[in-house]
C-alpha positions as CSV (number, residue, x, y, z in Angstrom):
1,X,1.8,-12.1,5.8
2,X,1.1,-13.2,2.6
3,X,1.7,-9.7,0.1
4,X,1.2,-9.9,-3.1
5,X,4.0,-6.7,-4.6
6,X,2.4,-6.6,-8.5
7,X,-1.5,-7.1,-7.6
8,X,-1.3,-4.3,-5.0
9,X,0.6,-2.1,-8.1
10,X,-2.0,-3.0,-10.1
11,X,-5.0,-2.2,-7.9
12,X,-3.5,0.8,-6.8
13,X,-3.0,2.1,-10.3
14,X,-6.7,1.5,-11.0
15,X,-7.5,2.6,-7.5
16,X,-8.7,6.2,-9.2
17,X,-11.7,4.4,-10.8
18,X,-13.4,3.7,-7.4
19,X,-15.0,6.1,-4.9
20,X,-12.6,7.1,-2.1
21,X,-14.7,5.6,0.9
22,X,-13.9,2.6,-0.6
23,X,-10.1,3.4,-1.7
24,X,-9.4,4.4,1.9
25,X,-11.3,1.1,3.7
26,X,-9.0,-1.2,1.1
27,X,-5.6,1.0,1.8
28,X,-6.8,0.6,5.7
29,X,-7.0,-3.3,5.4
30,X,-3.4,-3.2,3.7
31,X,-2.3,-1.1,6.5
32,X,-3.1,-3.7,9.0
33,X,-1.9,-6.7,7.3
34,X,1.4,-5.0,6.4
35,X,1.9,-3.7,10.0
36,X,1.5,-7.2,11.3
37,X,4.2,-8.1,9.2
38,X,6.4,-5.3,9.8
39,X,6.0,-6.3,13.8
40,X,6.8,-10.1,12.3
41,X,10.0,-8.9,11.1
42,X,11.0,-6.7,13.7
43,X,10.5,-9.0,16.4
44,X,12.1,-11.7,14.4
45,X,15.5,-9.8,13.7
46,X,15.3,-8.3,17.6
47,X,15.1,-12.4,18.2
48,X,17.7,-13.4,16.1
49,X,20.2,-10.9,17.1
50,X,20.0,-11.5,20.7
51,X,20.4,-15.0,20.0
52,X,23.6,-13.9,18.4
53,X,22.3,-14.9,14.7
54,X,25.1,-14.0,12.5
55,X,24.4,-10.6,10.7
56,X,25.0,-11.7,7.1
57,X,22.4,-14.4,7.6
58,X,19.7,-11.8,8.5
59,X,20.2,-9.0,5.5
60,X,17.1,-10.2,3.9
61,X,14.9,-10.2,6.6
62,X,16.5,-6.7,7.6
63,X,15.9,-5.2,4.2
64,X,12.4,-6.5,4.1
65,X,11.5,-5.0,7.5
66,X,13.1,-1.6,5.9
67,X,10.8,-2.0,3.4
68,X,7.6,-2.7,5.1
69,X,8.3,0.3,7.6
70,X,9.1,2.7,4.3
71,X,5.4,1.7,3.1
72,X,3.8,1.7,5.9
73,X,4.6,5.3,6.4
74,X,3.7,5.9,2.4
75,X,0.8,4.6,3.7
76,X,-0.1,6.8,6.3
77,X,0.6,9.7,3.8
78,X,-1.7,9.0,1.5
79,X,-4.4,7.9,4.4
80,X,-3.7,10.9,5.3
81,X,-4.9,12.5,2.2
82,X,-7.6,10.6,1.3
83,X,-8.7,11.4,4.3
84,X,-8.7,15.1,4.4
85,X,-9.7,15.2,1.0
86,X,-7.0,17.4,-0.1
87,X,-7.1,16.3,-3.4
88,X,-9.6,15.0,-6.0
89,X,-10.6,11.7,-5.9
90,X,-12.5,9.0,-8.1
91,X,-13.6,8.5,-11.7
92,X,-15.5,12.0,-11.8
93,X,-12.7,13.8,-10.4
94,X,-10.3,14.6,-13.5
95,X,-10.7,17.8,-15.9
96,X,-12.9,16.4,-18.5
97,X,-14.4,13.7,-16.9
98,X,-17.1,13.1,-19.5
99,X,-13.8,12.1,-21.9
100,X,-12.4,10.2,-19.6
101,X,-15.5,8.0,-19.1
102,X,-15.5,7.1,-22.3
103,X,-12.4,6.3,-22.3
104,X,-13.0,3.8,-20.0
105,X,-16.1,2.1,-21.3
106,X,-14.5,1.8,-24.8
107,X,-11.4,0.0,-23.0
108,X,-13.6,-2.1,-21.2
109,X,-15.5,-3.5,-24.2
């Protein structure tokens, strides 16, 4: 899996700025791609151990399948949300919108 940690930061920070049909189909394609790499990991370190792979040589593929099953369920979370629309979502969603559209046009320019 190839993940890219500081574009996904970005794009999720700017994620508010598109409409949520299309915030939640992105966050589902992440989903998939991370849980094939969380199964990668898994299955590797399951692997490794039984072929009695010395723990100190695995920590780093054990932290990064902590990590991948930590976001994942993040993941779900805010699927979850999105999903339900339990909370406002997209560029017309905050208090004074009409602000905050111009806002963005003058930092796009």
């Amino acid at each position: 899996m190839s993940d890219r940690p500081a574009e996904f930061r970005i794009a999720l920070a700017e994620a508010h700025n598109l409409e949520r049909p299309d915030v939640i189909e992105c966050l589902h394609s992440r989903r998939e791609a991370l849980d094939e790499g969380h199964v990668m990991h898994r299955d590797g370190l399951i692997g490794a151990r039984r072929k009695g792979a010395p723990e100190q040589v695995l920590v780093e593929f054990e932290r990064q399948e902590v990590l991948l099953e930590a976001e994942l369920r993040w993941l779900d979370s805010l699927l979850d949300r999105l999903e339900a629309e339990t909370f406002p979502w997209g560029p017309t969603a905050f208090e004074n919108t009409d602000r905050y559209l111009a806002q963005r046009k003058a930092a796009q320019q």
